[in-house]
Structure formats: structure tokens, C-alpha cells
N, C-alpha and C positions, 0 to 999 in steps of 0.2 A: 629416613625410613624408606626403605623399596616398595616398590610396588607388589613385589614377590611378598615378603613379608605382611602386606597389608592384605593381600589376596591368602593366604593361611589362615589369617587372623579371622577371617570373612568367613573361608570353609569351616573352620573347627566352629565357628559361633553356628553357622546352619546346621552340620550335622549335629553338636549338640540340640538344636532347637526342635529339629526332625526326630531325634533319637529320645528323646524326654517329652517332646510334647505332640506328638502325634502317636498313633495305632499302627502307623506302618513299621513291616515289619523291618529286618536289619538287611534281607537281600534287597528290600524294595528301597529302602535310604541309599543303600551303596550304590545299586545302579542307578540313582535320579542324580546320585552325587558323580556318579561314574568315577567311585570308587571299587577297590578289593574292598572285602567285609575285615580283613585286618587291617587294613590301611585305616577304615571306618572304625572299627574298633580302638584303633590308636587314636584316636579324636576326640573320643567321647571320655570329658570329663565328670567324673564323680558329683551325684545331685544335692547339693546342701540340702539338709534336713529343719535346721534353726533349732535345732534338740542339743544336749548338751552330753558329753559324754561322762558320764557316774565314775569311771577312773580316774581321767586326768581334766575332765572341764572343756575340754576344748571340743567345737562342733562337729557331730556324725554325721556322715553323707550315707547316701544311697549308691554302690558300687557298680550296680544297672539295673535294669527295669524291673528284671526276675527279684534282684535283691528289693527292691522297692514295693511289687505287688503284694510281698511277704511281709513286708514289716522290715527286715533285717537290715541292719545297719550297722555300720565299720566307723573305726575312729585311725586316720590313719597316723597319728603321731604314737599313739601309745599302743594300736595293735588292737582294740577291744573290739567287741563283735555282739550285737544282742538284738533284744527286741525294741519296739519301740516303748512297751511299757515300761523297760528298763532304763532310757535316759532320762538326764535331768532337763531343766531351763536352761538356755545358752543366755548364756550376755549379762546375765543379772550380776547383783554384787558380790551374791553370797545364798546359797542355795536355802527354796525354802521347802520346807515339813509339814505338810497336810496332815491332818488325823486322816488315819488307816481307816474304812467303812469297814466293819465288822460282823455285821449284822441288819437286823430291821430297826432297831434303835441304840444299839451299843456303840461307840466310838471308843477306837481303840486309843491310847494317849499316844503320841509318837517317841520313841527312846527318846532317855534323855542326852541332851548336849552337852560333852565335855568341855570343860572350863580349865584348860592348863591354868600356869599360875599368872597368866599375863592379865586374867580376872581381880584375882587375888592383889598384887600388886597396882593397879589399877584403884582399887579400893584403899589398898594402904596410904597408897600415894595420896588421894583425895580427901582422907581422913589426917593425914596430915599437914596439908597443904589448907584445912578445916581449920583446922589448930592454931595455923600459924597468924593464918588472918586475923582468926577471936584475941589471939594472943596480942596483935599490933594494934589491932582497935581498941583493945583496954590500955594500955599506953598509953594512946594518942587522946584519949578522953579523961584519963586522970591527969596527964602532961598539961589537956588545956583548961581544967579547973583550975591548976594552979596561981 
């Protein structure tokens, strides 16, 4: 590793850290960085949100600070773009379904969850696999009265 390399690695971690967690503005990071503001610009990576993207799953950032004040958030593998009411949970196994608040006491039920047939089979499988068992323990208990 260079020293060159390790001195990038140095700059881009501060101007991120100045650009996301300070109030200064972008002129005022460039020149403390004694950077151009596109040079700065080019530095500043995308702010993990820990939100999950409702299209493809994978986690939405905050694209810059503007996008962030607003809520707004991007997903950059699949393109998606929304609020923040709009994503889901990141990292879980499998997304979950809150009832909908509706009202002063109504809760709305959530749609229902589609069940291909991998449910179905699933069930068949079990009920048979039920069977088979019943079926070898009667066997094996009339075999050992004999």
C-alpha cells in the first residue's frame, strides 16, 4: 500500500465526515480541505439510510444532504427513488406487515399473502411423509406381537 493511496483513503473518510456530519457549508469543507467543490463533490459518498428498498430489497442511501433534509432516497442498483415512508426494513429475512392505522379504533387487516404452490406442496409433502410413518409403526408393532 502507498502512502499516496493511504492519504486518499484519509481525505475521502474527512470530507465525508465534514460533508454528513457537520453544518458547514460545501464552500467551507472545500477550502478547509483545500479542495475545488467538484473535486469535493467527487468524494462524497452516498449516506446509508439502514432502510430497505420496497423494489429490490437492497439498502437506500441518501444521495446528499438536500436529499436527506427531505427525506428522499435512491437505491442505486435498481434506480428507485421515494420517501422515507415508502421503504422497507433492510437486513431482516423477509419483510414484515404491520396493520394499516385507519382510524380512532379501526385497524385496517393487511392484504392478504400470496401462497404459490410451494405452500401447497409443502403440506402435501407432510401429509405424506404423516402417512408413511403411521403406516411403518403399524407394521413394526403388529411384526413385534408376533
Amino acid at each position: 500500500m502507498t502512502d499516496t493511496s493511504e492519504q486518499t483513503r484519509e481525505a475521502v473518510a474527512t470530507a465525508n465526515e465534514l460533508y454528513w456530519g457537520s453544518d458547514l457549508s460545501v464552500n467551507q469543507i472545500a477550502e478547509r480541505l483545500d479542495l475545488s467543490k467538484g473535486a469535493l463533490y467527487g468524494m462524497i459518498q452516498p449516506l446509508p439510510t439502514g432502510l430497505g428498498c420496497p423494489a429490490c430489497g437492497e439498502e437506500v442511501v441518501s444521495a446528499n444532504r438536500t436529499a436527506r433534509e427531505r427525506g428522499v432516497l435512491s437505491c442505486a442498483p435498481c434506480g428507485w427513488k421515494g420517501d422515507e415512508d415508502e421503504a422497507v426494513a433492510f437486513g431482516g429475512e423477509g419483510a414484515v406487515t404491520l396493520p394499516v392505522y385507519a382510524g380512532e379504533d379501526e385497524v385496517a387487516a393487511p392484504a392478504p399473502v400470496e401462497r404459490g404452490r410451494s405452500r401447497a406442496r409443502t403440506l402435501a409433502g407432510g401429509a405424506l411423509l404423516g402417512a408413511a410413518v403411521g403406516l411403518a409403526l403399524v407394521l413394526w408393532t403388529r411384526r413385534g406381537s408376533r
